[in-house]
PDB file of N, H, CA, C and O in Angstrom:
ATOM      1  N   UNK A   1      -1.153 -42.365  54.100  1.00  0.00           N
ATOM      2  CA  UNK A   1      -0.717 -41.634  55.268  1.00  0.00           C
ATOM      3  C   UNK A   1      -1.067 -40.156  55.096  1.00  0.00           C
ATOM      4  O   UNK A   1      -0.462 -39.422  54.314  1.00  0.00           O
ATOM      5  N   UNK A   2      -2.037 -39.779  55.838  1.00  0.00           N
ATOM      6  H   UNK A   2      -2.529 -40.375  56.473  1.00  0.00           H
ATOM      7  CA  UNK A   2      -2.190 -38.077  55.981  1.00  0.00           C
ATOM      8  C   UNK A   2      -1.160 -37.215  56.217  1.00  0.00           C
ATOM      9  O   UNK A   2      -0.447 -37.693  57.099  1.00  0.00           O
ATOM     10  N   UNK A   3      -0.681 -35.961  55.759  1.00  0.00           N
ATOM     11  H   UNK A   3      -1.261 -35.572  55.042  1.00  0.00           H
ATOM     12  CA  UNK A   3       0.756 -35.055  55.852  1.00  0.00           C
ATOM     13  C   UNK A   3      -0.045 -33.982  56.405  1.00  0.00           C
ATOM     14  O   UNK A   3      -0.940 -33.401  55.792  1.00  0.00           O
ATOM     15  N   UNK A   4       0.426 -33.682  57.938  1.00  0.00           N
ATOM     16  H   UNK A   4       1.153 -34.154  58.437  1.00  0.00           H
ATOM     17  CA  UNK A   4      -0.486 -32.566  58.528  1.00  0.00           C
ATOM     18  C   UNK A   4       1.059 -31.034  58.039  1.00  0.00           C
ATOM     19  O   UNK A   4       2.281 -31.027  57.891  1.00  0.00           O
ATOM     20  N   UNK A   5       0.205 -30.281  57.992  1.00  0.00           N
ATOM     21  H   UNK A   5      -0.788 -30.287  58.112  1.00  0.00           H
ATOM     22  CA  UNK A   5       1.073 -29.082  57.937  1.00  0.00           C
ATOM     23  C   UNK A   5       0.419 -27.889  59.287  1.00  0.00           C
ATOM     24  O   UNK A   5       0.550 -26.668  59.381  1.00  0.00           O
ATOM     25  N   UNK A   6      -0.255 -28.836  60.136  1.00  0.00           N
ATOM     26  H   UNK A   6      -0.362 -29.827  60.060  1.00  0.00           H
ATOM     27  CA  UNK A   6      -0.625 -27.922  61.778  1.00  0.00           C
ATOM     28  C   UNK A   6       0.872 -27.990  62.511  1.00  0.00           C
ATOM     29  O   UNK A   6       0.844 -27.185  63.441  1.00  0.00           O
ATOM     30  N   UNK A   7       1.428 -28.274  62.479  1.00  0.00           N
ATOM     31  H   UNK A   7       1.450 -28.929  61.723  1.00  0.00           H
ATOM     32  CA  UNK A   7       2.889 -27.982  63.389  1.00  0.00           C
ATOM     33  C   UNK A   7       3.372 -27.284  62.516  1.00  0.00           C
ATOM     34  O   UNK A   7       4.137 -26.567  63.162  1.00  0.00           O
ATOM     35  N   UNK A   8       3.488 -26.881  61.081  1.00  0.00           N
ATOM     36  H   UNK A   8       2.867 -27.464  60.557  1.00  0.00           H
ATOM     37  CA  UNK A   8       4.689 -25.829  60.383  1.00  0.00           C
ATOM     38  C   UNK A   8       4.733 -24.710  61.304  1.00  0.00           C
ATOM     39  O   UNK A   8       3.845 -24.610  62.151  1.00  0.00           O
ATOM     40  N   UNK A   9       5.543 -23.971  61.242  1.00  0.00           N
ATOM     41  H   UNK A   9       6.264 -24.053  60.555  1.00  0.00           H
ATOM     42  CA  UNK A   9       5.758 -22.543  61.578  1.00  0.00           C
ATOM     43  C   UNK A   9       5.743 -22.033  60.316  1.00  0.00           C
ATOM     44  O   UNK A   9       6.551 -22.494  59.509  1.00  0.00           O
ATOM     45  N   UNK A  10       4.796 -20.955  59.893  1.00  0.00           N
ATOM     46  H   UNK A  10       4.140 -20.580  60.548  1.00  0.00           H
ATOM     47  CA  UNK A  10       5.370 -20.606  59.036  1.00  0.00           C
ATOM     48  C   UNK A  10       5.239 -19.112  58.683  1.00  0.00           C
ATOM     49  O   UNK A  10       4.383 -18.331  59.098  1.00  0.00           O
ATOM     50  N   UNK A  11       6.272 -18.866  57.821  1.00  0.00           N
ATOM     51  H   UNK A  11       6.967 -19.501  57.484  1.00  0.00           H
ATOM     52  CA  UNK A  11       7.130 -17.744  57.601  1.00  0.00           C
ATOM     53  C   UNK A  11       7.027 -17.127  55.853  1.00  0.00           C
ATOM     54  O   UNK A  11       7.398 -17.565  54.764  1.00  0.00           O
ATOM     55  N   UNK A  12       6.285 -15.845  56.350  1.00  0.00           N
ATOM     56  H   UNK A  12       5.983 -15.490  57.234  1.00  0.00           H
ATOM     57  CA  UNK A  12       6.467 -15.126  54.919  1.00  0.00           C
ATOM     58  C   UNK A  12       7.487 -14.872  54.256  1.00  0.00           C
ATOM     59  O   UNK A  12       8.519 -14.986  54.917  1.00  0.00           O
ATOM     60  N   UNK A  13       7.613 -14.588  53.268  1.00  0.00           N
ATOM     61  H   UNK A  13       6.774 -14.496  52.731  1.00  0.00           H
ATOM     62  CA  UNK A  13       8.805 -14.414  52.259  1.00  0.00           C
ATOM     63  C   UNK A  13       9.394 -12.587  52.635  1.00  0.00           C
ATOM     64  O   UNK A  13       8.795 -11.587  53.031  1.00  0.00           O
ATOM     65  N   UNK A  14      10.544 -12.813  52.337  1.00  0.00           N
ATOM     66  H   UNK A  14      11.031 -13.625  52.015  1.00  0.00           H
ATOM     67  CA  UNK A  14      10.813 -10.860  52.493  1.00  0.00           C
ATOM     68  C   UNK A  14      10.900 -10.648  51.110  1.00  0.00           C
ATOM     69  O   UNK A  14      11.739  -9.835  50.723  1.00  0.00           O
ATOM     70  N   UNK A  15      10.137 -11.271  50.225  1.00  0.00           N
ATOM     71  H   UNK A  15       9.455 -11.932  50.539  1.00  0.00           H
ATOM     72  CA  UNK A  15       9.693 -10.732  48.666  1.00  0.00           C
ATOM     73  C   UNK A  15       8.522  -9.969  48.678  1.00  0.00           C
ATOM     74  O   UNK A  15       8.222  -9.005  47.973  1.00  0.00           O
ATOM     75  N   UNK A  16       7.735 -10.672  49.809  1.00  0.00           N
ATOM     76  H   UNK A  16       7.978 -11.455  50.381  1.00  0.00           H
ATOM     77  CA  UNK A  16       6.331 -10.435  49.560  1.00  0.00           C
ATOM     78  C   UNK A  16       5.678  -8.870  49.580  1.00  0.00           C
ATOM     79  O   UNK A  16       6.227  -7.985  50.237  1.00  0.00           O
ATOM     80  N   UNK A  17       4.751  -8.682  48.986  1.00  0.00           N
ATOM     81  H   UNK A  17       4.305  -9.400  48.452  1.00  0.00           H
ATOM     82  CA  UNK A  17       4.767  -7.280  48.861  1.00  0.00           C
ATOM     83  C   UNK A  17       4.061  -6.324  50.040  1.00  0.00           C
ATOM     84  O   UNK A  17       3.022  -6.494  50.677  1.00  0.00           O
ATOM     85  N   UNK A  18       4.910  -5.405  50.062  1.00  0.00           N
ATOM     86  H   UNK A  18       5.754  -5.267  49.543  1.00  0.00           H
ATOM     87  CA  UNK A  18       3.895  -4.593  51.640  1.00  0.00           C
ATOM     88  C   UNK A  18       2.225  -4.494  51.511  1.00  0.00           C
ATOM     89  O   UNK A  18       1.696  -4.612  52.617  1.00  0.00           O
ATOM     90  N   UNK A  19       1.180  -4.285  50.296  1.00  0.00           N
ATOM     91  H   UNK A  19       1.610  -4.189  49.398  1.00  0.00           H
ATOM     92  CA  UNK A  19       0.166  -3.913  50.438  1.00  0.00           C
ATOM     93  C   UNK A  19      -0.766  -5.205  50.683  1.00  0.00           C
ATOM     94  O   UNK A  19      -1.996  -5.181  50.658  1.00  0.00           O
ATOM     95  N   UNK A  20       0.337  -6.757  51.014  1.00  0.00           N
ATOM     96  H   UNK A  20       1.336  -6.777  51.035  1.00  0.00           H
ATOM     97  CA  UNK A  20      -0.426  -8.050  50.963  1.00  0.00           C
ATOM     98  C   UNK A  20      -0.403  -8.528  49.855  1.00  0.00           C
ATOM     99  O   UNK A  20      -0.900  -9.587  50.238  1.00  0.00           O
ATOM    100  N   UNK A  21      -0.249  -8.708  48.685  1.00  0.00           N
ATOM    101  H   UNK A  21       0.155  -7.847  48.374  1.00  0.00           H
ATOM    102  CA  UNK A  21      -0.955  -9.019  47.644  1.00  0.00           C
ATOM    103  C   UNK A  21       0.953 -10.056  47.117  1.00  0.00           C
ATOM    104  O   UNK A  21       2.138  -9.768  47.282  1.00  0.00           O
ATOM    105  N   UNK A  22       0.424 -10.902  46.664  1.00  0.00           N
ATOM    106  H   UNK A  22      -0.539 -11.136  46.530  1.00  0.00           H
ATOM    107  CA  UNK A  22       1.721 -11.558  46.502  1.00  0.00           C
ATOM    108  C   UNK A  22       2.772 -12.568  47.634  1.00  0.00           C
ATOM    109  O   UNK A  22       3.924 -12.994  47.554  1.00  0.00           O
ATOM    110  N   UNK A  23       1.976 -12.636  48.388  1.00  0.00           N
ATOM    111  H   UNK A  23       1.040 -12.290  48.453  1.00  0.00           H
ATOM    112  CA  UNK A  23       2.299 -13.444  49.800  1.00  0.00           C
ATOM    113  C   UNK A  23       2.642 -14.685  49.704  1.00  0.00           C
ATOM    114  O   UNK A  23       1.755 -15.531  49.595  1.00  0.00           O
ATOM    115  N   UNK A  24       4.218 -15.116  49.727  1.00  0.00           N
ATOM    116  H   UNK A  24       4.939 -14.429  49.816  1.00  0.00           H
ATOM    117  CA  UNK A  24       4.405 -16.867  49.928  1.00  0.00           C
ATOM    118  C   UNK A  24       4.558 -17.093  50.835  1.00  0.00           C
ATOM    119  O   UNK A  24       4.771 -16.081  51.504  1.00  0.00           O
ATOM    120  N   UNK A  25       4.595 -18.221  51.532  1.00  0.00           N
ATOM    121  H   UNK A  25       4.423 -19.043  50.989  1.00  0.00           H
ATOM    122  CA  UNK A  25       4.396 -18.602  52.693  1.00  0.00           C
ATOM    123  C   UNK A  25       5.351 -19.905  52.819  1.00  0.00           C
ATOM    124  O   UNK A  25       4.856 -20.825  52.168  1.00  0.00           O
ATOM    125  N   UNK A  26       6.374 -20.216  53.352  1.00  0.00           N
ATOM    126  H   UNK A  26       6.776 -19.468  53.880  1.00  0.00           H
ATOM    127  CA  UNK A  26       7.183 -21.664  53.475  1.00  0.00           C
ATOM    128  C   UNK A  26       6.608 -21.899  55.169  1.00  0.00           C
ATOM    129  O   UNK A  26       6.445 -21.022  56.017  1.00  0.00           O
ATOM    130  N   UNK A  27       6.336 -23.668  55.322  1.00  0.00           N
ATOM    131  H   UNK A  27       6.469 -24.380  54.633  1.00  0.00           H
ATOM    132  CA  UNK A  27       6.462 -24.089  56.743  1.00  0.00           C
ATOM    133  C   UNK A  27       7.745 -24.283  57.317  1.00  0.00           C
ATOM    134  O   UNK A  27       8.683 -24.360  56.523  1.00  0.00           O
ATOM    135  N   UNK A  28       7.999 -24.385  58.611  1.00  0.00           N
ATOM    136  H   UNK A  28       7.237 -24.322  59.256  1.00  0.00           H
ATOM    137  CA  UNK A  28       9.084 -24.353  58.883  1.00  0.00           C
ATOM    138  C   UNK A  28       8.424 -26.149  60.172  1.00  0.00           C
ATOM    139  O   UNK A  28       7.419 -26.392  60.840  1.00  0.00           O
ATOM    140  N   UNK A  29       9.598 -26.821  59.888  1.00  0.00           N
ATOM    141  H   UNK A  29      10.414 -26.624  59.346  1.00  0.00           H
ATOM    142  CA  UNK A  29       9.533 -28.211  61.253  1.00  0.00           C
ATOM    143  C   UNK A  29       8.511 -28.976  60.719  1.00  0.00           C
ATOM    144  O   UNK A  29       7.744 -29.568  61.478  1.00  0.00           O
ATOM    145  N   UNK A  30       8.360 -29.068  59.162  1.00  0.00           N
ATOM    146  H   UNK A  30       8.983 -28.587  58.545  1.00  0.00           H
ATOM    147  CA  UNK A  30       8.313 -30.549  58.788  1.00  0.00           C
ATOM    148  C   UNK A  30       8.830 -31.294  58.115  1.00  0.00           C
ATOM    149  O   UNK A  30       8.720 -31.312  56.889  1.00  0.00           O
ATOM    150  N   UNK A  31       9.650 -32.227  58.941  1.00  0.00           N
ATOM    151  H   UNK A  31       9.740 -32.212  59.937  1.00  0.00           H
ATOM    152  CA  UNK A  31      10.517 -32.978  58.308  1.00  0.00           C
ATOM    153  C   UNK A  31      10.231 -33.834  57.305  1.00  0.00           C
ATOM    154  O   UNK A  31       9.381 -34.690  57.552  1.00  0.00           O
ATOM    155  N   UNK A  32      10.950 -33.811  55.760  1.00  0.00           N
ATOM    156  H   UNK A  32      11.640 -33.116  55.560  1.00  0.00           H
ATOM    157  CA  UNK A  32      11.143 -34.358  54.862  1.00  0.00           C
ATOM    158  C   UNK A  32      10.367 -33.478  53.359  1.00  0.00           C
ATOM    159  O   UNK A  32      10.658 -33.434  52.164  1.00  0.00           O
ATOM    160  N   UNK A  33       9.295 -32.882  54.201  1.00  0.00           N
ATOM    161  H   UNK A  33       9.059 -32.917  55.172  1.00  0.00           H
ATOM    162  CA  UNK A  33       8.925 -32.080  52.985  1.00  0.00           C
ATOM    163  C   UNK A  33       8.790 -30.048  53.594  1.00  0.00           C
ATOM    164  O   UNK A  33       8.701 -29.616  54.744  1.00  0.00           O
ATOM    165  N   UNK A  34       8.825 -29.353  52.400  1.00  0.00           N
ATOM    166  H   UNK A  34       8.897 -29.704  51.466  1.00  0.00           H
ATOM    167  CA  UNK A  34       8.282 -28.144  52.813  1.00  0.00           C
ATOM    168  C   UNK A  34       7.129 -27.667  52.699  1.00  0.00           C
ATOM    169  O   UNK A  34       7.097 -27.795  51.475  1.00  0.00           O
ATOM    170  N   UNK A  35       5.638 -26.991  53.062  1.00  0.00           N
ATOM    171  H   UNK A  35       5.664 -26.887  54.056  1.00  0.00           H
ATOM    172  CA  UNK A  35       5.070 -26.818  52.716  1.00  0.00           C
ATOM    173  C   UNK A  35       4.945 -25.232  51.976  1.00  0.00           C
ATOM    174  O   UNK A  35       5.689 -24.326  52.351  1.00  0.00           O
ATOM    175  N   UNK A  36       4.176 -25.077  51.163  1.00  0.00           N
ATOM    176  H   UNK A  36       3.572 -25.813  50.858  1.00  0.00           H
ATOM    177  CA  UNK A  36       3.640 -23.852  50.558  1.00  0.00           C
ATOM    178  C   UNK A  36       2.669 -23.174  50.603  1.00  0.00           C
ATOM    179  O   UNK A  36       1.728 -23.788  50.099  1.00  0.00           O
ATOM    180  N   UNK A  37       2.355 -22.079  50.995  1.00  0.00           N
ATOM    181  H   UNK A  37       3.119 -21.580  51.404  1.00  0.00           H
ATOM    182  CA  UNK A  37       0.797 -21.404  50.762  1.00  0.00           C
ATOM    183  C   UNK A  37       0.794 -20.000  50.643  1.00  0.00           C
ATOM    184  O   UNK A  37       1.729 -19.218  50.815  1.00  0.00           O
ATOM    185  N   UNK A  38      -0.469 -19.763  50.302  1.00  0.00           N
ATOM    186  H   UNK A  38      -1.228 -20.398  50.162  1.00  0.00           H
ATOM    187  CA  UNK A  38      -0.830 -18.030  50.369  1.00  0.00           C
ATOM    188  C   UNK A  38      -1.211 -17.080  51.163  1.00  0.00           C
ATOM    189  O   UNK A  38      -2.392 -16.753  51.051  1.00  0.00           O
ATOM    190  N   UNK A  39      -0.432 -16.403  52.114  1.00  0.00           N
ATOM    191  H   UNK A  39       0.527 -16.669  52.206  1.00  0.00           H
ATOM    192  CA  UNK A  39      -0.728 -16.117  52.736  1.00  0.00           C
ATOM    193  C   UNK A  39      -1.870 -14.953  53.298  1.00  0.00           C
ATOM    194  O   UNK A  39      -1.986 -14.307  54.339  1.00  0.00           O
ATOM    195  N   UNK A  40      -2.604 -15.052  52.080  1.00  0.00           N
ATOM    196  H   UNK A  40      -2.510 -15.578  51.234  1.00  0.00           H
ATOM    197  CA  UNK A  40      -3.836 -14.219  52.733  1.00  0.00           C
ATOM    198  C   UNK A  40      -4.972 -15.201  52.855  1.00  0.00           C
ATOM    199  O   UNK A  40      -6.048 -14.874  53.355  1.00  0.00           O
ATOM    200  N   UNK A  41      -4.648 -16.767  52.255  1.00  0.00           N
ATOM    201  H   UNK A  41      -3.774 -17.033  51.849  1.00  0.00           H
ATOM    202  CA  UNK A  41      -5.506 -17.615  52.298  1.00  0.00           C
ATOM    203  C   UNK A  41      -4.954 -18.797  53.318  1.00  0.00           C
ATOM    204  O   UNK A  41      -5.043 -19.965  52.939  1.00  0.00           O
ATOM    205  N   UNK A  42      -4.292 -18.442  54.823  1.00  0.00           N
ATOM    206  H   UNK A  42      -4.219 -17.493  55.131  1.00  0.00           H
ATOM    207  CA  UNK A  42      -3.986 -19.462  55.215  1.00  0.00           C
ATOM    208  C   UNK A  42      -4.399 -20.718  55.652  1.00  0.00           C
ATOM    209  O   UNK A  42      -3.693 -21.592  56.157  1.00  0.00           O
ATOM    210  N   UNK A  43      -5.889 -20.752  55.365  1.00  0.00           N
ATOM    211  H   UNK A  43      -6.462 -20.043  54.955  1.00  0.00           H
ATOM    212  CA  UNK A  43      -6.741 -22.258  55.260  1.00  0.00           C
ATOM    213  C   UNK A  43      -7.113 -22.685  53.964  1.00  0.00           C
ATOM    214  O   UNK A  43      -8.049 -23.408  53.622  1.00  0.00           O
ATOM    215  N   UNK A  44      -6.134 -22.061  53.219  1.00  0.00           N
ATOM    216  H   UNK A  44      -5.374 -21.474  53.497  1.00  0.00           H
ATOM    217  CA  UNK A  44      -6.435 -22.571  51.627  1.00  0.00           C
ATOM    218  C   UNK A  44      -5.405 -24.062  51.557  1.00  0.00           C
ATOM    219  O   UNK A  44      -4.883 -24.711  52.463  1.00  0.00           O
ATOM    220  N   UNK A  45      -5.400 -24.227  50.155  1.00  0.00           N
ATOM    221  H   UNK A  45      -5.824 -23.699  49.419  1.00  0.00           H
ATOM    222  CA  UNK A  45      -4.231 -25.133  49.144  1.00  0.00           C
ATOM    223  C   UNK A  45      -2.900 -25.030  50.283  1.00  0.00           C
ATOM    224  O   UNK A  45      -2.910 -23.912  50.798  1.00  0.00           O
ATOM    225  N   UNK A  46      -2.144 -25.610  50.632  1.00  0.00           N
ATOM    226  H   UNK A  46      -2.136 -26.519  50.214  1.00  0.00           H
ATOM    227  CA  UNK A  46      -1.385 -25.382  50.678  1.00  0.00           C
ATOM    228  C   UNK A  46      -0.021 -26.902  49.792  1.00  0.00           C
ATOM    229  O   UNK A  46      -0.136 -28.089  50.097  1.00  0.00           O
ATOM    230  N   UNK A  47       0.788 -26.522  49.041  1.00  0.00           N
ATOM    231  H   UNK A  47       0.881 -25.558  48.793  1.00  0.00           H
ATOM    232  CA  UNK A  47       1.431 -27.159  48.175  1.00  0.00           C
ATOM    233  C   UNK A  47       2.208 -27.833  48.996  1.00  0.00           C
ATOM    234  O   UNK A  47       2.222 -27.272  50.091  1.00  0.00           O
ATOM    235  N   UNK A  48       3.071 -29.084  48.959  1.00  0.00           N
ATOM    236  H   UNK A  48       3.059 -29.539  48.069  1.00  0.00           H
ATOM    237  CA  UNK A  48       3.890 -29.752  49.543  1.00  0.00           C
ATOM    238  C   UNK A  48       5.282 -30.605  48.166  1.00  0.00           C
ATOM    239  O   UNK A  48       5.215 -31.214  47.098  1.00  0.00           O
ATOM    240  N   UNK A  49       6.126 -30.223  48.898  1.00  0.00           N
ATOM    241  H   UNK A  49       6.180 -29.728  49.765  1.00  0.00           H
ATOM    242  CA  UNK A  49       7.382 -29.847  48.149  1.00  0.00           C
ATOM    243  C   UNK A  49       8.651 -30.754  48.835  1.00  0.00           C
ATOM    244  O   UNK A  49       9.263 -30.320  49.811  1.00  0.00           O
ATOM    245  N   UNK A  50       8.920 -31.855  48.308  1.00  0.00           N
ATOM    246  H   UNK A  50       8.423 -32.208  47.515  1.00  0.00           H
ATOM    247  CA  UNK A  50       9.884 -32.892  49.024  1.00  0.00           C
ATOM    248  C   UNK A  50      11.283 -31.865  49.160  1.00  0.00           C
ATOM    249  O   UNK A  50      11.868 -31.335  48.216  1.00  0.00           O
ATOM    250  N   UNK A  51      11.623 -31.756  50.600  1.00  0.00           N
ATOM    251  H   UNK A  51      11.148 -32.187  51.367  1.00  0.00           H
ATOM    252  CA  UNK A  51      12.735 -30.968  50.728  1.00  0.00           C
ATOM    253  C   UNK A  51      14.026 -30.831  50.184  1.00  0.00           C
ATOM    254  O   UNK A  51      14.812 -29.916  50.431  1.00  0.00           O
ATOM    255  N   UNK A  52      14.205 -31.791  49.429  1.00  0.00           N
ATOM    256  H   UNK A  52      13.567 -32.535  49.228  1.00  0.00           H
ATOM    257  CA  UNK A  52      15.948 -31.646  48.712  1.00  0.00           C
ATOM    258  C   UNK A  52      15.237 -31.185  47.489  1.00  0.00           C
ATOM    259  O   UNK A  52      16.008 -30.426  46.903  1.00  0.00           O
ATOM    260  N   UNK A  53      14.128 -31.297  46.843  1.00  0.00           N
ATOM    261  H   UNK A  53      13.502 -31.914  47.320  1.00  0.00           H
ATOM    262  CA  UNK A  53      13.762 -30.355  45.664  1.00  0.00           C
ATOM    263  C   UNK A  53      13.660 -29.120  45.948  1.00  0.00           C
ATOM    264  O   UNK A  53      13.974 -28.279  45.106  1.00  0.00           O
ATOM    265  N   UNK A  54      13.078 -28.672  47.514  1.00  0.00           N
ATOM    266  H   UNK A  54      12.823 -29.356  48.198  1.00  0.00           H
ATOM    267  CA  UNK A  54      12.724 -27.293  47.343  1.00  0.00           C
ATOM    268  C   UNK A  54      14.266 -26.566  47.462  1.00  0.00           C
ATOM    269  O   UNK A  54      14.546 -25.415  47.128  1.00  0.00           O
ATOM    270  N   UNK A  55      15.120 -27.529  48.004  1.00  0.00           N
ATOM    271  H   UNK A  55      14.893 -28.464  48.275  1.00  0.00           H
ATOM    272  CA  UNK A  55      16.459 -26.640  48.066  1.00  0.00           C
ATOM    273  C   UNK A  55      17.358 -26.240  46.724  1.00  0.00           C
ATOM    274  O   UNK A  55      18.177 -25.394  46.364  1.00  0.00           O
ATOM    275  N   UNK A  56      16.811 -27.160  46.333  1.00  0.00           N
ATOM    276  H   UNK A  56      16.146 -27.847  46.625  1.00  0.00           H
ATOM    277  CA  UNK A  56      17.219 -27.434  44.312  1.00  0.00           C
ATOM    278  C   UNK A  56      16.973 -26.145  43.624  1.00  0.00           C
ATOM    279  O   UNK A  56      17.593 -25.393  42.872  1.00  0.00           O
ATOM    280  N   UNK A  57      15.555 -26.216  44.320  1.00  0.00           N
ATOM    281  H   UNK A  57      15.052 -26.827  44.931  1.00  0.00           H
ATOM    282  CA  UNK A  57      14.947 -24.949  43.745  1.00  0.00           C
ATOM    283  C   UNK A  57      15.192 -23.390  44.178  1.00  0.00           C
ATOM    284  O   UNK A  57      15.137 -22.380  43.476  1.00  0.00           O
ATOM    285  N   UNK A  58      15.452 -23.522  45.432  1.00  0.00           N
ATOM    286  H   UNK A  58      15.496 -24.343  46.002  1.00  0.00           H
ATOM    287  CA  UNK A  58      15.926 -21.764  46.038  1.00  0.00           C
ATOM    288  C   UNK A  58      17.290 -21.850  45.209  1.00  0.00           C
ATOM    289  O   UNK A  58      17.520 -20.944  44.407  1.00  0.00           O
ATOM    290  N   UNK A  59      18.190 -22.874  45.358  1.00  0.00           N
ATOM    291  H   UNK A  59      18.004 -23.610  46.009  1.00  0.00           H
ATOM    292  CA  UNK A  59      19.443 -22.834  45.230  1.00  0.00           C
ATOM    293  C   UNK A  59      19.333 -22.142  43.962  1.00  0.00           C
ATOM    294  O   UNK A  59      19.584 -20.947  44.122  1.00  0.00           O
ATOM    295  N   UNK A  60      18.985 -22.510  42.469  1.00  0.00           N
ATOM    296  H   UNK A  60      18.782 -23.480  42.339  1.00  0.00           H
ATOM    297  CA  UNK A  60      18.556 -22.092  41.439  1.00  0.00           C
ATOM    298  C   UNK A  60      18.581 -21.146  41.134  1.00  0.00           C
ATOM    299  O   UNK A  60      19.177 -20.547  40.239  1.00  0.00           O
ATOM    300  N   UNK A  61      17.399 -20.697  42.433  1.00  0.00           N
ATOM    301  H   UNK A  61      16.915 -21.183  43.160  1.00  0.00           H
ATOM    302  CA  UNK A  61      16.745 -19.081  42.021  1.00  0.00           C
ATOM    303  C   UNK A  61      17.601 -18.298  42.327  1.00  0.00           C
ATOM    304  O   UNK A  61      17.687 -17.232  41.718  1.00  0.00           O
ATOM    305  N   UNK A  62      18.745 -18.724  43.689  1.00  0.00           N
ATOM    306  H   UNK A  62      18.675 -19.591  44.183  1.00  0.00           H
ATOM    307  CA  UNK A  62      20.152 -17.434  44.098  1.00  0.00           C
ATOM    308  C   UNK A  62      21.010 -17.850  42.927  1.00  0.00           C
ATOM    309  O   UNK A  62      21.716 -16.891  42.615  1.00  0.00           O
ATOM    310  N   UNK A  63      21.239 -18.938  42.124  1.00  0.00           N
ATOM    311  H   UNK A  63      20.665 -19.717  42.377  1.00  0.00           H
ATOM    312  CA  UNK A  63      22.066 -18.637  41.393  1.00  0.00           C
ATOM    313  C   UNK A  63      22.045 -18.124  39.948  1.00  0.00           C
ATOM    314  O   UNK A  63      22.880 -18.168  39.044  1.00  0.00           O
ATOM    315  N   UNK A  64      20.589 -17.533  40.054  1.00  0.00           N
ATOM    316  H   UNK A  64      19.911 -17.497  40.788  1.00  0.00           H
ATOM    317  CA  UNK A  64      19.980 -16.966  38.599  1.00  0.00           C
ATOM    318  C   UNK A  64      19.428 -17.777  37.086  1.00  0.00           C
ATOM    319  O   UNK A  64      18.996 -17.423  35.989  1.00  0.00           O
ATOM    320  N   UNK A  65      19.823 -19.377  37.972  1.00  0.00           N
ATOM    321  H   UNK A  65      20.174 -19.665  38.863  1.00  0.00           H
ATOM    322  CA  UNK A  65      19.431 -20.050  36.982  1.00  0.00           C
ATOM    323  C   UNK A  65      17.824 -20.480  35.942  1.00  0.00           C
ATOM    324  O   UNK A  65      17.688 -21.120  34.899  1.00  0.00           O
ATOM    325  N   UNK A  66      16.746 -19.711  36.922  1.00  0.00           N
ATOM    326  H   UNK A  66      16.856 -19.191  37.770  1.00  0.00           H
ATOM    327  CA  UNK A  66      15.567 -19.526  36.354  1.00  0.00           C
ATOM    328  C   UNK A  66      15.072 -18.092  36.255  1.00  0.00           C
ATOM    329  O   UNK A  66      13.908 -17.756  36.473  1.00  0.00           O
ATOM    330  N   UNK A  67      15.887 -17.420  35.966  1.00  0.00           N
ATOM    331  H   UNK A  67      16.833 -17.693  35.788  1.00  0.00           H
ATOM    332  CA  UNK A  67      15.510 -16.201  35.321  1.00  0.00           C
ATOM    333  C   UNK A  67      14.852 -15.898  34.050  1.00  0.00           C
ATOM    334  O   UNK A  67      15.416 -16.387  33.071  1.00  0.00           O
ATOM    335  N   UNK A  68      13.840 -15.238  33.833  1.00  0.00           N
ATOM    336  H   UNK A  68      13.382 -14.841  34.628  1.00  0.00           H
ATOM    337  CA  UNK A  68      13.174 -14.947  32.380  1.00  0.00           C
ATOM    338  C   UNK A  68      13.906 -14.465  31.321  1.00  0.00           C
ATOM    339  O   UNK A  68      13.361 -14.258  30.237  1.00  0.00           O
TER     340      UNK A  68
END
C-alpha cells in the first residue's frame, strides 16, 4: 500500500532557526502516522513515524527525558 504525504499540512517547528538552516517539518491530517521532513528540501526524504510513537517521543522531549 503506497502512504501519500500530498494531503499533510505541514508545519515548521518554532525551534527552527531564523536564517533557514535547521528546519523540521511535521505533517499535519494523516491519520495513523506523522510525517517528517526538511524543510528547505520539501520534495526530499520525507520520514514516516507511527503516531503513538511520535507522541512517545515529543512527550519525552517536554519531559527532559532525552537530554544529552
Amino acid at each position: 500500500m503506497k502512504v501519500t504525504t500530498s494531503v499533510a499540512c505541514w508545519v515548521k517547528s518554532s525551534h527552527s532557526h531564523p536564517d533557514g538552516t535547521n528546519c523540521v517539518e511535521i505533517g499535519l491530517g494523516t491519520p495513523g502516522f506523522i510525517p517528517v521532513r526538511d524543510s528547505k528540501t520539501p520534495d526530499g526524504f520525507v520520514l514516516r513515524f507511527p503516531a503513538a510513537a511520535f507522541a512517545g517521543f515529543v512527550s519525552s522531549l517536554k519531559d527532559g527525558n532525552l537530554d544529552s
